[in-house]
C-alpha positions as CSV (number, residue, x, y, z in Angstrom):
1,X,-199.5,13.4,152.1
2,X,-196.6,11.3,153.8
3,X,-198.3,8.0,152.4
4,X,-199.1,9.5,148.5
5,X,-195.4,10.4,148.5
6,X,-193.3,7.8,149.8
7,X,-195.5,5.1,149.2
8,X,-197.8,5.9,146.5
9,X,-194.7,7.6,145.2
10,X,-195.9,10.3,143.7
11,X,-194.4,13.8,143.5
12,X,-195.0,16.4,145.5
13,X,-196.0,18.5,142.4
14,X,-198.7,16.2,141.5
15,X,-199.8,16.1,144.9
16,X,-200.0,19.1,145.0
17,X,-202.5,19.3,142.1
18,X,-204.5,16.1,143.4
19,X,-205.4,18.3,147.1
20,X,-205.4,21.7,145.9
21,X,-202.8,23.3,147.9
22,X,-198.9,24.7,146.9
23,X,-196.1,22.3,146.3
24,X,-194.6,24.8,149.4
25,X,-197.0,23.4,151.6
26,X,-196.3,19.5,150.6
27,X,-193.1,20.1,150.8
28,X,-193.8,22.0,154.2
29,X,-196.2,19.2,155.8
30,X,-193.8,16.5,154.7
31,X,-190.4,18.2,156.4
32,X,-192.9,18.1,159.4
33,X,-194.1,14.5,159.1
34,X,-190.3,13.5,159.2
35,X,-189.5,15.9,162.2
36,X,-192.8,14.5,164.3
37,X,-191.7,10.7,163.2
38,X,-194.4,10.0,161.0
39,X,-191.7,9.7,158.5
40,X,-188.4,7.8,158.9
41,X,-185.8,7.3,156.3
42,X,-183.3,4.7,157.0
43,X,-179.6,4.6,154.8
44,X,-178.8,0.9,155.5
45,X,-174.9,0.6,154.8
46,X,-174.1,-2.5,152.0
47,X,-172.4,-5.7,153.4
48,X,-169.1,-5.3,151.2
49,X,-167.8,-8.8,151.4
50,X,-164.2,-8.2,151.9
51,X,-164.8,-5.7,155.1
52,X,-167.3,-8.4,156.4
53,X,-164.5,-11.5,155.9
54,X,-161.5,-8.8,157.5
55,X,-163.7,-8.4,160.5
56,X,-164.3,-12.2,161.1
57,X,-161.6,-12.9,160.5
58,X,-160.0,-10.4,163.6
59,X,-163.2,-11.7,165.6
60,X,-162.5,-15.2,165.0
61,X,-158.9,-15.4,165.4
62,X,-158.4,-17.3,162.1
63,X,-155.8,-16.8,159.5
64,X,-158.3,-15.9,155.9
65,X,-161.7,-15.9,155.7
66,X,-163.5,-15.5,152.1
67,X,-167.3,-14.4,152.0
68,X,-169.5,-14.7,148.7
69,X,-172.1,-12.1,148.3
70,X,-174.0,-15.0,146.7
71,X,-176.5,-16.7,149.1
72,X,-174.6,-19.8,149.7
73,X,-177.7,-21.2,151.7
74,X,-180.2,-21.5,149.0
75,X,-176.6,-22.2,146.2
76,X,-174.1,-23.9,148.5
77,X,-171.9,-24.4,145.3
78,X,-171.7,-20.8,145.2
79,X,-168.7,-21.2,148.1
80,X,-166.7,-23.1,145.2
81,X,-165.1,-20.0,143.5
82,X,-163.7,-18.4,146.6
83,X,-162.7,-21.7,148.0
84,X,-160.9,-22.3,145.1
85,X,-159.5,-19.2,144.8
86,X,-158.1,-19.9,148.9
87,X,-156.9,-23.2,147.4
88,X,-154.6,-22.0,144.7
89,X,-153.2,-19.5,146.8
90,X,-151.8,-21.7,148.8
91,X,-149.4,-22.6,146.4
92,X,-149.9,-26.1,147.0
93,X,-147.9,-28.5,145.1
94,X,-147.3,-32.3,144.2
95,X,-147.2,-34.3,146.8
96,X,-149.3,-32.1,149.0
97,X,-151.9,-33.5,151.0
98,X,-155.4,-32.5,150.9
99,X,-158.3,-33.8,153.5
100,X,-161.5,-33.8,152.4
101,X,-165.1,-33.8,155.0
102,X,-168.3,-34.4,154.2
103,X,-171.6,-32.6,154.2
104,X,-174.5,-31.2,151.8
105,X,-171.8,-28.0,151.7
106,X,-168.6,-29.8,151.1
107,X,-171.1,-32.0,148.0
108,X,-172.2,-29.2,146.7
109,X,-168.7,-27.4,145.5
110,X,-167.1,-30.4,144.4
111,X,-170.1,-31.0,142.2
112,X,-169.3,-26.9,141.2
113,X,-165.4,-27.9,140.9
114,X,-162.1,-27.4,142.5
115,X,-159.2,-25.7,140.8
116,X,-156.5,-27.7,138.8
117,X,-153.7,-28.8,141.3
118,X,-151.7,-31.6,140.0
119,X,-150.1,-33.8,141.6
120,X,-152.0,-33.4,145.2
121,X,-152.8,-36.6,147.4
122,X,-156.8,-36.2,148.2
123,X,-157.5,-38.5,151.1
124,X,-161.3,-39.2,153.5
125,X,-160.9,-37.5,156.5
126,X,-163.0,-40.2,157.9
127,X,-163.5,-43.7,156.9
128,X,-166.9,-44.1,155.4
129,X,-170.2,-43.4,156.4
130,X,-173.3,-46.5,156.4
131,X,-175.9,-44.2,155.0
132,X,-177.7,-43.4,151.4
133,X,-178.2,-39.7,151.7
134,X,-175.4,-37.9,149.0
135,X,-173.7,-35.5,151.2
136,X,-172.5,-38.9,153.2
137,X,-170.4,-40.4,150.7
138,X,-166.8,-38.9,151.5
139,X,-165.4,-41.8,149.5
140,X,-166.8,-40.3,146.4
141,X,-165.9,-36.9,147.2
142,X,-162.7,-37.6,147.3
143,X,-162.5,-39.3,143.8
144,X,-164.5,-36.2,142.5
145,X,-162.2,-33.2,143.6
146,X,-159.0,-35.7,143.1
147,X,-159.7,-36.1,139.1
148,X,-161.4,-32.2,139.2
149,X,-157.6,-31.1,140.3
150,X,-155.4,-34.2,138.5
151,X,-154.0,-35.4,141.8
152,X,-154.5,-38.8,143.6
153,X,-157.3,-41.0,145.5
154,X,-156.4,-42.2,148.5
155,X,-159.8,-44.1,150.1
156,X,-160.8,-45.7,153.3
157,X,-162.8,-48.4,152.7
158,X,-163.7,-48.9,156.7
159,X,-166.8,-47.6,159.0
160,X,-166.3,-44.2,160.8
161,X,-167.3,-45.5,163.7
162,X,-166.5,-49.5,164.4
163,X,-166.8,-51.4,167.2
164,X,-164.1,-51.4,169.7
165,X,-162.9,-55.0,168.7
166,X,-162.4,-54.1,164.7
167,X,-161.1,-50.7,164.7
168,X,-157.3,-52.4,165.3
169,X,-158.1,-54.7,162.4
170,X,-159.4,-52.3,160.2
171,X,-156.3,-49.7,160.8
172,X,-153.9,-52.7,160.4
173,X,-155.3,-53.4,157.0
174,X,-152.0,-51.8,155.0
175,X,-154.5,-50.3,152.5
176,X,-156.1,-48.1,155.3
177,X,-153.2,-47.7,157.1
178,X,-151.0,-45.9,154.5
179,X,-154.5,-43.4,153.9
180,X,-154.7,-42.7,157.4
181,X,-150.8,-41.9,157.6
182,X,-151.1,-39.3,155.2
183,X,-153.4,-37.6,158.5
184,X,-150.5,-36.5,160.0
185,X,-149.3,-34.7,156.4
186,X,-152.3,-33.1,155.9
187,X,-151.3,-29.5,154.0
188,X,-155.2,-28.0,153.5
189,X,-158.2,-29.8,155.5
190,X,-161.7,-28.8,153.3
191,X,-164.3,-29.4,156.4
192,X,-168.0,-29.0,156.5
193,X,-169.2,-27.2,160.3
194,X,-172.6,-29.5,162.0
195,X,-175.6,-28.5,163.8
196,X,-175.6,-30.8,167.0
197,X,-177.7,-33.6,166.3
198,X,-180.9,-32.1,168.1
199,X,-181.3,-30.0,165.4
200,X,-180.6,-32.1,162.4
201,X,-183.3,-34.7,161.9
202,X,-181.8,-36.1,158.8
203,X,-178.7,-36.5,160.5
204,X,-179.9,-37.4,164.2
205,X,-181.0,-40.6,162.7
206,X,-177.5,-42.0,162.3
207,X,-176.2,-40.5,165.4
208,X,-175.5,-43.0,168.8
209,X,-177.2,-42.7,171.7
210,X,-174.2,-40.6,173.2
211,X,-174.5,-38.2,170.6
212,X,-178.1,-37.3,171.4
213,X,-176.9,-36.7,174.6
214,X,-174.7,-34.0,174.1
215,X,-177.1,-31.4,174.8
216,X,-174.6,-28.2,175.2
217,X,-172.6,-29.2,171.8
218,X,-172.7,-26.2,169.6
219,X,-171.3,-28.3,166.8
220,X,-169.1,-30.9,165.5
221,X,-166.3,-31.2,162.9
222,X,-166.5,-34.2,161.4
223,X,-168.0,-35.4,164.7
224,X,-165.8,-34.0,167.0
225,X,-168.8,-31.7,169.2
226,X,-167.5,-29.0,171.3
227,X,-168.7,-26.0,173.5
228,X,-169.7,-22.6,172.4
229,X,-166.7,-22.2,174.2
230,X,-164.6,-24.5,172.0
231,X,-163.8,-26.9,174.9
232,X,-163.9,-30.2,173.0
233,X,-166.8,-32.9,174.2
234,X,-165.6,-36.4,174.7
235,X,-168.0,-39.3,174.1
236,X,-168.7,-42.5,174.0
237,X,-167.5,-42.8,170.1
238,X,-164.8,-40.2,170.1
239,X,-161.9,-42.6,171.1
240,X,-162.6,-45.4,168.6
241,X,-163.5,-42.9,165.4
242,X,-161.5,-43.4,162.2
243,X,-161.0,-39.9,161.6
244,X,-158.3,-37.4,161.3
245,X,-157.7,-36.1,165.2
246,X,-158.3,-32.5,166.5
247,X,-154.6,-32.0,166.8
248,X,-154.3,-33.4,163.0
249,X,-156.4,-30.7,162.1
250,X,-154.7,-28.0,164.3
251,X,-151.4,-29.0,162.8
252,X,-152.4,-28.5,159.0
253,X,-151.3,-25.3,157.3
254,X,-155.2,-24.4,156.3
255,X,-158.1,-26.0,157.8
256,X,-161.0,-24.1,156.0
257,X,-164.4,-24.2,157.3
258,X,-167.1,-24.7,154.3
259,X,-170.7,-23.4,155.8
260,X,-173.6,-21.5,155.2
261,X,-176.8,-20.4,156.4
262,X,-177.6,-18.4,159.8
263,X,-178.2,-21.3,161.9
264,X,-174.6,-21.9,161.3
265,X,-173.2,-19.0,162.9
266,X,-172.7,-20.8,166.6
267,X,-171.3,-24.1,165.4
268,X,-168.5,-21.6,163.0
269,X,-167.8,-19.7,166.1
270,X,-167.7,-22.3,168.4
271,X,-165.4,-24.5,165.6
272,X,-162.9,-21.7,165.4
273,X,-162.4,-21.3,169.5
274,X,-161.9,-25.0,169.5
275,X,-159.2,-24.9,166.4
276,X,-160.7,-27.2,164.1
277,X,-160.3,-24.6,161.6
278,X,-158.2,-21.6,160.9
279,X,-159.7,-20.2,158.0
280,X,-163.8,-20.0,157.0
281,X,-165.8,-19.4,153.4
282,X,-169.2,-18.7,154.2
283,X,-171.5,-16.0,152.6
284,X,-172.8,-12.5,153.8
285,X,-175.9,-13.3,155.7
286,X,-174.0,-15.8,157.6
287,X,-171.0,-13.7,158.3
288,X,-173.3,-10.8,159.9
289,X,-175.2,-13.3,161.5
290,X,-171.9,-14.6,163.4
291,X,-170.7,-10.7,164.1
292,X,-174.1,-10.1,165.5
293,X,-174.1,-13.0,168.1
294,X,-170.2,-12.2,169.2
295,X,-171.8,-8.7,169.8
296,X,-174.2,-9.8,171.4
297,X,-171.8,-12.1,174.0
């Protein structure tokens, strides 16, 4: 009886008819099959976004959080409207300074579109990347958002990560140098949150042999890996990087965190106790995957 009414889903009435008994005793037998537990009805609560970024948000420590009911994993640009929405209310102006990242994430809204903001400088906050692959090209990305929001370019046209020798050269260059001054003016960073490089063939291919040996990195910020912890983890490239600082990005009013997808609840947590963002847009299923591993700390 339980199965022909809540999965055959027929009533009880007809039921009733089909076995020959009362409708009293379906609806007799089936108060029974829920008391026994051959039955069980479960209410599951709806993930209302705003409750869900309010209690990241507190969990987190981080000044605003946004989370899209839209599954920002399979639709990444789906993070563009409330990113753009944390953008403008900012109130940013010209002459701001805005820092782009890179990362399939950070591609896929600028491709979607940011919000007019005249007037704003848009500037790498790396120097370029030596692979093919689309999400790489932080060059580009900043030439994208800066005409999608009328403000202005600023590129570094130099490796992320050159040798010890050039890196002086390459910052002397007056070119790079005035982009990489705008670093320490940076009003709203836009960065994407890694999976160490163990877990990201694609990208494990272009890390160094240091990087592959940071075994307890949670994540990285535009390669800067940390602990679950947030303790930042030095190696072998960190000190001759061009790429806005940790304390760069500390120092900026907004420095929002662009991720989705479950695996990315660790890095997001462990990028937020190391302060290399302050503020997160992310969707549902990632925002209750990252509640359910601090409660489960």
């Amino acid at each position: 009886m339980a199965r022909l009414h809540y999965i055959s889903d027929l009533s009880q009435v007809k039921i009733a008819k089909q076995l020959g008994v009362s409708t009293a005793t379906i609806s007799r037998l089936l108060a029974r099959a829920r008391a026994e537990g051959i039955v069980r009805i479960e209410v599951r609560d709806l993930a209302v976004p705003e409750a869900l970024a309010d209690r990241l948000a507190a969990a987190l420590g981080l000044a605003q959080v946004s989370v899209t009911d839209m599954n920002a994993t399979a639709q990444p640009g789906g993070l563009a409207v409330p990113l753009g929405a944390m953008l403008v209310a900012q109130g940013l102006g010209a002459g701001a300074v805005v820092a782009i990242g890179w990362g399939r994430a950070i591609r896929a809204v600028i491709e979607a579109g940011l919000p007019q903001i005249a007037g704003v400088h848009v500037v790498p906050a790396t120097g370029g990347l030596q692979q093919q692959a689309p999400h790489f090209q932080i060059n580009e990305f900043v030439r994208m958002a800066a005409d999608q929001m009328g403000g202005q370019p600023h590129f570094i046209h130099a490796p992320y990560l050159p040798s010890a020798e050039t890196r002086a050269l390459f910052l002397a260059d007056p070119a790079i140098a005035d982009s990489v001054a705008l670093w320490d003016r940076i009003d709203v960073a836009v960065m994407g949150v890694g999976l160490p490089p163990a877990l990201t063939p694609p990208e494990a291919s272009v890390a160094t042999a240091s990087e592959h040996g940071l075994v307890s990195a949670a994540g990285d910020v535009i390669r800067h890996y940390y602990e679950a912890s947030g303790e930042i983890i030095g190696w072998e490239g960190e000190g001759r990087m061009i790429a806005v600082a940790p304390d760069q990005l500390r120092r900026a009013r907004l420095c929002i965190g662009l991720a989705a997808g479950q695996s990315k609840a660790a890095p997001i947590i462990g990028a937020a106790r190391a302060g290399l963002i302050n503020a997160l847009v992310t969707d549902v299923p990632t925002a209750e995957a990252i509640l359910d591993l601090l409660g489960a700390a």
